[in-house]
The first five atom37 places (N, CA, C, CB, O) and aatype in JSON, in Angstrom:
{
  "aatype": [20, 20, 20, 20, 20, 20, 20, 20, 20, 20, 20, 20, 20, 20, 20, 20, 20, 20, 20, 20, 20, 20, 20, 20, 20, 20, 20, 20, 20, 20, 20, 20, 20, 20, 20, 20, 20, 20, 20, 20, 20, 20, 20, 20, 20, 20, 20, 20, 20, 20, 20, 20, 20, 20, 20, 20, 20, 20, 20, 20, 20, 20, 20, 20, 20, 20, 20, 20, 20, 20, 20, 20, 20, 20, 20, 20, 20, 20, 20, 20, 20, 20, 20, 20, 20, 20, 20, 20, 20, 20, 20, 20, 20, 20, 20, 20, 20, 20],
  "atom_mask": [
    [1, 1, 1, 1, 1],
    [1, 1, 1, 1, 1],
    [1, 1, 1, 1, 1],
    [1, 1, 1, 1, 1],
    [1, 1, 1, 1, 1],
    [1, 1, 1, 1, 1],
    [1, 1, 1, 1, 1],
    [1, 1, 1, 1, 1],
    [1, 1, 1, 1, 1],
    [1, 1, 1, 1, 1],
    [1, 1, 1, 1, 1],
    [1, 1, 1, 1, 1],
    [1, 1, 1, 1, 1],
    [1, 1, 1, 1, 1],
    [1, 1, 1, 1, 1],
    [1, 1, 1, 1, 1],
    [1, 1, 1, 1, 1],
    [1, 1, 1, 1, 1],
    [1, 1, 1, 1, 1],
    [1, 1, 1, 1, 1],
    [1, 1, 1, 1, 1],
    [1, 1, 1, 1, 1],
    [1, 1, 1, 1, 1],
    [1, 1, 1, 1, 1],
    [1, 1, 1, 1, 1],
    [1, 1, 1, 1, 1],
    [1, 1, 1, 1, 1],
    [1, 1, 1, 1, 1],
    [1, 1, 1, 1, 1],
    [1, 1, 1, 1, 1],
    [1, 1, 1, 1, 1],
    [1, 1, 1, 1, 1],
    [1, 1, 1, 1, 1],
    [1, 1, 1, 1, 1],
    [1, 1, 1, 1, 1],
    [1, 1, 1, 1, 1],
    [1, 1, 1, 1, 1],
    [1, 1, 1, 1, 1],
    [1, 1, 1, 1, 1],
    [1, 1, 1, 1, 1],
    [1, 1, 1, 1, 1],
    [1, 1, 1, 1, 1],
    [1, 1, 1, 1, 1],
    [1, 1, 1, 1, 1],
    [1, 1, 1, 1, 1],
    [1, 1, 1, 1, 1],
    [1, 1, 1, 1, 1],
    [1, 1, 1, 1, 1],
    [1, 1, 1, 1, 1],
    [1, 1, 1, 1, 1],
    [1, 1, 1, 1, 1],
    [1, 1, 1, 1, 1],
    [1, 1, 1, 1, 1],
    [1, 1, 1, 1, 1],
    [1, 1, 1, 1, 1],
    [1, 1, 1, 1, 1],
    [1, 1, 1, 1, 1],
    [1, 1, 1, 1, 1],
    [1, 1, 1, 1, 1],
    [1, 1, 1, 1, 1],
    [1, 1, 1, 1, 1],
    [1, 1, 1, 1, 1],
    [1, 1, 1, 1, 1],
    [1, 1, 1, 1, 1],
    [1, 1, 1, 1, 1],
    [1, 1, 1, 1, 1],
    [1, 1, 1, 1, 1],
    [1, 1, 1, 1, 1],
    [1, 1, 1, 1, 1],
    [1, 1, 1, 1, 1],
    [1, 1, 1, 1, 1],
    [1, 1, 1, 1, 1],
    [1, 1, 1, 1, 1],
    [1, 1, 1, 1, 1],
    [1, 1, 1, 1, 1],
    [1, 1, 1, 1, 1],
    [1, 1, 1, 1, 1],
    [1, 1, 1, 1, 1],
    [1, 1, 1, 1, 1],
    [1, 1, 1, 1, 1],
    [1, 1, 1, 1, 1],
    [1, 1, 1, 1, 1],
    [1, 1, 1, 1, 1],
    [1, 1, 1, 1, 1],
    [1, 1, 1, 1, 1],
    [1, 1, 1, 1, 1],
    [1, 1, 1, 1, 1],
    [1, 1, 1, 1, 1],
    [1, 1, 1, 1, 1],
    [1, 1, 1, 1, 1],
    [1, 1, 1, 1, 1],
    [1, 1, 1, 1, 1],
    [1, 1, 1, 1, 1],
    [1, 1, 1, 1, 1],
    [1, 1, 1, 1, 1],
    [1, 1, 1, 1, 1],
    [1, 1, 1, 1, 1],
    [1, 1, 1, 1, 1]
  ],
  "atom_positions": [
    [[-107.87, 45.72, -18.97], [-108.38, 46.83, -19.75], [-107.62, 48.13, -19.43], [-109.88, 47.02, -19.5], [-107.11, 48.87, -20.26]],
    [[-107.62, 48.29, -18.18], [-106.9, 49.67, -17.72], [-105.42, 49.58, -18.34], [-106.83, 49.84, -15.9], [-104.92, 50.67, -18.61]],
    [[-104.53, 48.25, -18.64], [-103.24, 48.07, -19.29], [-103.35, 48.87, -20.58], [-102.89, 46.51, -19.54], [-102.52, 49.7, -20.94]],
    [[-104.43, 48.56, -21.23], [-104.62, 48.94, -22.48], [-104.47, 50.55, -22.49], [-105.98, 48.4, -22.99], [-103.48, 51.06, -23.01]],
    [[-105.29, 51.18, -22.0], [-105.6, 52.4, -21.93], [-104.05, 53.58, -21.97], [-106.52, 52.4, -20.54], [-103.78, 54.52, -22.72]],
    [[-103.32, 52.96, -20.81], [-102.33, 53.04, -20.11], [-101.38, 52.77, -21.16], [-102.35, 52.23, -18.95], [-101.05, 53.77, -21.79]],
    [[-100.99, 51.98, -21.41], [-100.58, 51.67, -23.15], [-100.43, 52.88, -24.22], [-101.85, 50.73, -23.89], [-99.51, 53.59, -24.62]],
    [[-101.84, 52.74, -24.48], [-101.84, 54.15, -25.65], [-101.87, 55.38, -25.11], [-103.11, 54.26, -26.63], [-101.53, 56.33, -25.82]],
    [[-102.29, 55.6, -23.73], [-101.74, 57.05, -23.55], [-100.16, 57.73, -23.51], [-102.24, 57.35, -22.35], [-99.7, 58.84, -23.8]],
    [[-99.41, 55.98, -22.81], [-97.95, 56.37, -22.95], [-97.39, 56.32, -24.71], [-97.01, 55.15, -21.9], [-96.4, 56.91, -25.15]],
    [[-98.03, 55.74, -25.24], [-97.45, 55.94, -26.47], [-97.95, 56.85, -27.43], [-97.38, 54.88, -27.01], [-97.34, 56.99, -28.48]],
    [[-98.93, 57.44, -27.22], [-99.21, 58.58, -27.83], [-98.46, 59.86, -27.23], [-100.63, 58.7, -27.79], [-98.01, 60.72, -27.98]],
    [[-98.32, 59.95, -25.62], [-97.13, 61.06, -25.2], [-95.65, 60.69, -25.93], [-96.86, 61.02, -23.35], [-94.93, 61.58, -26.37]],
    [[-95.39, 59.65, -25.98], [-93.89, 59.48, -26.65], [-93.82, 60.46, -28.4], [-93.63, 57.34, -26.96], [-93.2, 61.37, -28.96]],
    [[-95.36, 59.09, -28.7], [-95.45, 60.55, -30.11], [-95.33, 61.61, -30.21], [-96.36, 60.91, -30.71], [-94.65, 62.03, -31.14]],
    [[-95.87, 62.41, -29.4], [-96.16, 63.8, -29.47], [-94.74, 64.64, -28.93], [-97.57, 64.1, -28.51], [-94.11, 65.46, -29.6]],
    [[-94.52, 64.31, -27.91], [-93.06, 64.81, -27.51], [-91.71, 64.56, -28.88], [-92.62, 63.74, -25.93], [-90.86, 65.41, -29.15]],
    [[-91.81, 63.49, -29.43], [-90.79, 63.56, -30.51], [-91.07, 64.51, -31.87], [-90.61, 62.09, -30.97], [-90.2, 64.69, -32.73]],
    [[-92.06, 64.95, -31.93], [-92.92, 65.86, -32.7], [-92.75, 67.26, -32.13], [-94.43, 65.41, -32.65], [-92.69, 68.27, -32.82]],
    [[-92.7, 67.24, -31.17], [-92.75, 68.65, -30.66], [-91.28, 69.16, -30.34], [-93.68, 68.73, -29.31], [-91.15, 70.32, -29.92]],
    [[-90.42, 68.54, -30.47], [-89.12, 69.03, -30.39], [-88.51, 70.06, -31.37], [-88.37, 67.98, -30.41], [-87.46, 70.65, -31.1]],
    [[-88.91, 70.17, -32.03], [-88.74, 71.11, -33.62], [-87.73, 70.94, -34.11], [-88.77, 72.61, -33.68], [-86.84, 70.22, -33.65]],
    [[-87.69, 71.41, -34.89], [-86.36, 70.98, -36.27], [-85.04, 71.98, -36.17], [-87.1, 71.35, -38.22], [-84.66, 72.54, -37.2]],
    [[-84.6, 72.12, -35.37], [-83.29, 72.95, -35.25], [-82.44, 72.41, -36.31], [-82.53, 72.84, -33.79], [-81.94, 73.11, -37.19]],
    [[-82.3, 71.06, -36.19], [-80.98, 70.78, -37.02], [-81.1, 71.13, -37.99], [-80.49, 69.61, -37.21], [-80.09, 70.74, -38.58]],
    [[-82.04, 71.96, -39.04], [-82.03, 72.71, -40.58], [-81.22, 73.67, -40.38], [-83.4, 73.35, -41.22], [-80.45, 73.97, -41.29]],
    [[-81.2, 74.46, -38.99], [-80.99, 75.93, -39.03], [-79.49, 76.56, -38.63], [-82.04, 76.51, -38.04], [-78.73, 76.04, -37.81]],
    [[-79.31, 77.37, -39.13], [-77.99, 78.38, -38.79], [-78.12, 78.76, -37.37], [-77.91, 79.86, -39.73], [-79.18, 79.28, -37.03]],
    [[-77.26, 78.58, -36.57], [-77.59, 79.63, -34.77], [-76.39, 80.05, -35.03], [-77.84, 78.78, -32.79], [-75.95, 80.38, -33.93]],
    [[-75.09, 80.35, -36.31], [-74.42, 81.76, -36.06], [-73.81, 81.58, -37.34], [-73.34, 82.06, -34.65], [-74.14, 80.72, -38.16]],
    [[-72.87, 82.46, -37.49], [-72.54, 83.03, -38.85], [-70.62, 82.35, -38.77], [-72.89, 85.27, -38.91], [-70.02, 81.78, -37.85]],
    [[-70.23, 82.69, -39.92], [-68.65, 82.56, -40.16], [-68.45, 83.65, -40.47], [-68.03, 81.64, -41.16], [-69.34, 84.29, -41.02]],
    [[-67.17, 84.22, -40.18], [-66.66, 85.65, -40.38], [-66.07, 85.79, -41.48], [-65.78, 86.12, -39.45], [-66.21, 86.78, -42.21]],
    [[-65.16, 84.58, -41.78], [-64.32, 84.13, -43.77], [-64.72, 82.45, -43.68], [-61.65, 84.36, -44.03], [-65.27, 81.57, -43.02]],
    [[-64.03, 82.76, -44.81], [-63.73, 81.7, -45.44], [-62.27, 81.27, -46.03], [-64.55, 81.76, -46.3], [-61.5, 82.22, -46.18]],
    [[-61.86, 80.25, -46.32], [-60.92, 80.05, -47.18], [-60.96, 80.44, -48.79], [-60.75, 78.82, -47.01], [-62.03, 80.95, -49.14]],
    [[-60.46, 80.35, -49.31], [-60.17, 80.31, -50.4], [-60.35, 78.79, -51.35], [-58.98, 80.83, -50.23], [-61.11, 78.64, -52.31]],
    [[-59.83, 78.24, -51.03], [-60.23, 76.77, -51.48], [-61.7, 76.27, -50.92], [-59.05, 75.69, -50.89], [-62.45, 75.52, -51.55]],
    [[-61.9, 76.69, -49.96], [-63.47, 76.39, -49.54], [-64.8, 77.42, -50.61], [-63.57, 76.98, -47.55], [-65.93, 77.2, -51.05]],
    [[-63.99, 78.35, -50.63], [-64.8, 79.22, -51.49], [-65.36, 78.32, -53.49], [-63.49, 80.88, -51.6], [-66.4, 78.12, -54.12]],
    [[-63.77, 78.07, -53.71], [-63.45, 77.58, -54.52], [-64.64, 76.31, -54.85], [-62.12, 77.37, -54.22], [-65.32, 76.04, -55.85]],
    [[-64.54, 75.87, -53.86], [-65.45, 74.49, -53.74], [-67.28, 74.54, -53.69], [-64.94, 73.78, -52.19], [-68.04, 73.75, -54.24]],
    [[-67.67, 75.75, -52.85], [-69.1, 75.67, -52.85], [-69.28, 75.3, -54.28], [-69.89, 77.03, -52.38], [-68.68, 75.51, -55.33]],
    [[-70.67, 74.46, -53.77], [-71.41, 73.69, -54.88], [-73.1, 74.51, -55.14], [-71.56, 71.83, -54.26], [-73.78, 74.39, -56.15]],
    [[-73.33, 75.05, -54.28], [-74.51, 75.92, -54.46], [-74.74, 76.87, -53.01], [-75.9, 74.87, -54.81], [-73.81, 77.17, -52.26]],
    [[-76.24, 77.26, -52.8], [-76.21, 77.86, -51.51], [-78.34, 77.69, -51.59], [-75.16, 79.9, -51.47], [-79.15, 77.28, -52.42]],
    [[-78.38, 78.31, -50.12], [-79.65, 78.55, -50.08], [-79.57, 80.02, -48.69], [-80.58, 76.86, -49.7], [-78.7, 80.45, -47.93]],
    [[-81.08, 80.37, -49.02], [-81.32, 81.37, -48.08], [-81.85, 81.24, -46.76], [-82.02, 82.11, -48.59], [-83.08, 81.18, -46.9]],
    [[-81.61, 81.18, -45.82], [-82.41, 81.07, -44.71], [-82.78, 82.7, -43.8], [-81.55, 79.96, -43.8], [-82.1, 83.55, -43.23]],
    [[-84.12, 82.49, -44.04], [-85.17, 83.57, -43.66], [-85.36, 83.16, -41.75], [-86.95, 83.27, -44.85], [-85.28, 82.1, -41.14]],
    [[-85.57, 84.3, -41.4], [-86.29, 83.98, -39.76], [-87.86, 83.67, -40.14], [-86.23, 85.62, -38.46], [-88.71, 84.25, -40.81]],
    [[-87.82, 82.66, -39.5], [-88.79, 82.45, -39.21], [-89.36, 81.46, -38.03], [-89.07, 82.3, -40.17], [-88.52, 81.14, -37.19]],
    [[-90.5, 81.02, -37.9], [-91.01, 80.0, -36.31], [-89.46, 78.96, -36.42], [-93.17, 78.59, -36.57], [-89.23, 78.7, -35.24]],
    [[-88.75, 78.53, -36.99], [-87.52, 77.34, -36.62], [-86.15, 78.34, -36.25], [-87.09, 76.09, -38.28], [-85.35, 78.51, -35.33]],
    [[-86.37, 78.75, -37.29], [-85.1, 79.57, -37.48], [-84.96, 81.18, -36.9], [-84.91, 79.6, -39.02], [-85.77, 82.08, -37.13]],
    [[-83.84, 81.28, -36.19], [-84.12, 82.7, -35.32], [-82.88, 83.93, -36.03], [-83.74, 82.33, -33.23], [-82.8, 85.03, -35.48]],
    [[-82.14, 83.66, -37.02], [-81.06, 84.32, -37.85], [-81.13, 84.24, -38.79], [-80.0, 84.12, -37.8], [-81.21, 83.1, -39.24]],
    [[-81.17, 85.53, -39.81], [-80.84, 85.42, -41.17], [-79.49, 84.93, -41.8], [-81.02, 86.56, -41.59], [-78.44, 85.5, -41.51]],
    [[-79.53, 84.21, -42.38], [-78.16, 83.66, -43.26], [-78.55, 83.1, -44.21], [-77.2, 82.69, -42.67], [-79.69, 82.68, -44.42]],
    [[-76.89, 82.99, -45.42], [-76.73, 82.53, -46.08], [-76.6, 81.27, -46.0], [-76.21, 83.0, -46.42], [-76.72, 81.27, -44.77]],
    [[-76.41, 79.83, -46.34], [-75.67, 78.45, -46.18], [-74.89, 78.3, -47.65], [-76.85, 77.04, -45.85], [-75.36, 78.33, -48.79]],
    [[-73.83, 78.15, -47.27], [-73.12, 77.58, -48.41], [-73.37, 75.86, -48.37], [-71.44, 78.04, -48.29], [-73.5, 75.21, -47.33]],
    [[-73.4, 75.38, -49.61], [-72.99, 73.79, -49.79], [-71.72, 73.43, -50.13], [-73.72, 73.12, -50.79], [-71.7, 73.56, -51.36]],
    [[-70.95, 73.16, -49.87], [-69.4, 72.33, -49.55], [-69.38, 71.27, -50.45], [-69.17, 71.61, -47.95], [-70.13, 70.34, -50.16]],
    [[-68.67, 71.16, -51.52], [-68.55, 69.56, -52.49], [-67.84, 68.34, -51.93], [-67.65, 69.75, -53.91], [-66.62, 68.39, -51.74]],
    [[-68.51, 67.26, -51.68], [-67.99, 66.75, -50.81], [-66.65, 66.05, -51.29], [-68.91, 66.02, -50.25], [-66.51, 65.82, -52.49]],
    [[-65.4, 65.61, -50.14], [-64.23, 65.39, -51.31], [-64.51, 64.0, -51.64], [-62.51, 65.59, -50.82], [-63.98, 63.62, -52.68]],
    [[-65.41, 62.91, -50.83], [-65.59, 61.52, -51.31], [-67.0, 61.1, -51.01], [-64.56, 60.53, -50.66], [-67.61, 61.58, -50.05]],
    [[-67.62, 60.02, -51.99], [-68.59, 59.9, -51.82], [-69.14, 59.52, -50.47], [-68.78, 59.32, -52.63], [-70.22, 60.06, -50.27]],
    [[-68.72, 58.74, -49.47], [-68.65, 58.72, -48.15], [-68.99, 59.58, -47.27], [-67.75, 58.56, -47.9], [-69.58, 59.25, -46.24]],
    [[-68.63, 60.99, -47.61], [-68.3, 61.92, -46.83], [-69.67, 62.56, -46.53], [-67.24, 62.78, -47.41], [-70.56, 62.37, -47.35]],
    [[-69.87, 63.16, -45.64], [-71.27, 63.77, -45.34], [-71.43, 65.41, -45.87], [-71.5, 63.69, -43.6], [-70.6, 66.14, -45.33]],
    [[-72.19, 65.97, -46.66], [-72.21, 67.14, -47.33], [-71.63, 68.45, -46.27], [-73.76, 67.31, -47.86], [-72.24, 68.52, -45.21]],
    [[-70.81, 69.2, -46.42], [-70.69, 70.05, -45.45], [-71.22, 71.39, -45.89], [-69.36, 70.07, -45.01], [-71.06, 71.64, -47.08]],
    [[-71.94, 72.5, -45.01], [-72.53, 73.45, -44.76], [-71.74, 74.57, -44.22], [-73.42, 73.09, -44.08], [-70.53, 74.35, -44.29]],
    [[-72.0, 75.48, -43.8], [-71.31, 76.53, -43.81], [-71.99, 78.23, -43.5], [-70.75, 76.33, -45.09], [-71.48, 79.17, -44.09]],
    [[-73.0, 78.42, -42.68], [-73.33, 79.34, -42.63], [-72.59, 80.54, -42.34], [-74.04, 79.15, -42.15], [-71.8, 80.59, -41.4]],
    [[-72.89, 81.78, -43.31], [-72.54, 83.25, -43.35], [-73.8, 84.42, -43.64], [-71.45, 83.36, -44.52], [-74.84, 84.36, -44.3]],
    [[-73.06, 85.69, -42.69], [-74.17, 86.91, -42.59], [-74.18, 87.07, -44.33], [-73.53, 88.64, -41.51], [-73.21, 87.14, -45.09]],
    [[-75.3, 87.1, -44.59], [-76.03, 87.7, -46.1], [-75.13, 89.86, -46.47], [-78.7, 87.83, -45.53], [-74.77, 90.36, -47.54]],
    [[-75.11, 90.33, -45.33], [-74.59, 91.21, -45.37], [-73.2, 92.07, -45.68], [-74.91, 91.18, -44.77], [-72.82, 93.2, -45.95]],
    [[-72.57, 90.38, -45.37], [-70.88, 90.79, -45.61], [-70.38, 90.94, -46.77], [-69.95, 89.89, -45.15], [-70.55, 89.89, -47.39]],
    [[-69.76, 91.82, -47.46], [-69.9, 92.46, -48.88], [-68.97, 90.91, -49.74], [-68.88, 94.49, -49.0], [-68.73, 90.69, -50.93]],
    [[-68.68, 90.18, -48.56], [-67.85, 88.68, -49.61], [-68.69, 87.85, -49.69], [-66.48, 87.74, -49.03], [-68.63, 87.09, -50.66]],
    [[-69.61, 87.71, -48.83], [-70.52, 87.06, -49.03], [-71.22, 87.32, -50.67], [-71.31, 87.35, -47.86], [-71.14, 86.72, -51.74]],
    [[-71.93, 88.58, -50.19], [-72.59, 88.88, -51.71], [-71.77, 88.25, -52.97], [-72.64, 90.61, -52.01], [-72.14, 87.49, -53.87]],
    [[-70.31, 88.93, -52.64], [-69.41, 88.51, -53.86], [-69.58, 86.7, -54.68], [-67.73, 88.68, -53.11], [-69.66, 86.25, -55.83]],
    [[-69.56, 86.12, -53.15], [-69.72, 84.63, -53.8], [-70.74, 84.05, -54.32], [-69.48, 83.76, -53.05], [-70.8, 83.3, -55.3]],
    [[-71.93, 84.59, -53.3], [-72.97, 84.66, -54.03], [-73.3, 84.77, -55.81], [-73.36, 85.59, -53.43], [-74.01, 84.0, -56.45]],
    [[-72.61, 85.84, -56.28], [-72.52, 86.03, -57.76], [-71.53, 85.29, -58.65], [-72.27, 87.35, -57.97], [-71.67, 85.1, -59.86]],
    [[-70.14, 84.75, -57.63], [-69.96, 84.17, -58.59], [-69.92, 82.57, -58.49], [-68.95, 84.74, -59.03], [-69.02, 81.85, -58.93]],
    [[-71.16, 82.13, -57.77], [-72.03, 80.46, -57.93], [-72.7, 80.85, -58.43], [-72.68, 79.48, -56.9], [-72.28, 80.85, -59.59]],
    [[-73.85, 81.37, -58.38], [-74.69, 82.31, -59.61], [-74.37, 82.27, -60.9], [-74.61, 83.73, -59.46], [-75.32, 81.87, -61.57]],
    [[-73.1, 82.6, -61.72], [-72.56, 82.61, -62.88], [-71.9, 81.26, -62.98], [-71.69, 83.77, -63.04], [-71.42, 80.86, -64.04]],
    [[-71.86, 80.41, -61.64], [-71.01, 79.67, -62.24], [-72.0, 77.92, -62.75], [-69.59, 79.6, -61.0], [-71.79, 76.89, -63.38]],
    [[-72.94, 78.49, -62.07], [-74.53, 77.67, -61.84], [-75.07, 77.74, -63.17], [-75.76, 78.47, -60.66], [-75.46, 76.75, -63.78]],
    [[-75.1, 79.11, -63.68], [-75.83, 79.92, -65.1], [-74.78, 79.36, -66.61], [-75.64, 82.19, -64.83], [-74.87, 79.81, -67.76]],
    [[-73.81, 78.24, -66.08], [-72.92, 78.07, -67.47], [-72.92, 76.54, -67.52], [-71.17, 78.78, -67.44], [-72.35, 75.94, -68.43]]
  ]
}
């Protein structure tokens, strides 16, 4: 009986510890200063990332088109502030809007 017990307490700590690790891997922990030109060329969209309880930096993420289906999507975080940033921003925006 005591096996038992012993049992589900260790496997309910395993639960809880893999749960409690939090989700970093969503988040930006720093910025890019440029970009390329052909990388620019390529974003496929973007999203915003706000601070909040996961996330400790504001940024942009670019999405990267991937060059083969194989390939794993690439990301790209930049400061929301940098006046090229904005720029690209507007023109995935327009290029999203056609």
């Amino acid at each position: 009986m005591r096996f038992h017990v012993l049992f589900f307490l260790l496997l309910l700590t395993c639960m809880y510890l893999s749960l409690a690790q939090g989700s970093f891997g969503n988040c930006c922990l720093g910025h890019v200063e440029s970009m390329k030109n052909k990388a620019k060329r390529n974003v496929e969209s973007y999203r915003m990332q706000e601070v909040d309880g996961d996330c400790n930096i504001r940024a942009v993420v670019f999405i990267i088109k991937k060059k083969a289906p194989h390939l794993k999507q690439r990301t790209v975080c930049t400061n929301p502030h940098h006046p090229w940033v904005q720029d690209l921003i507007r023109a995935v925006d327009m290029r999203m809007s056609k």
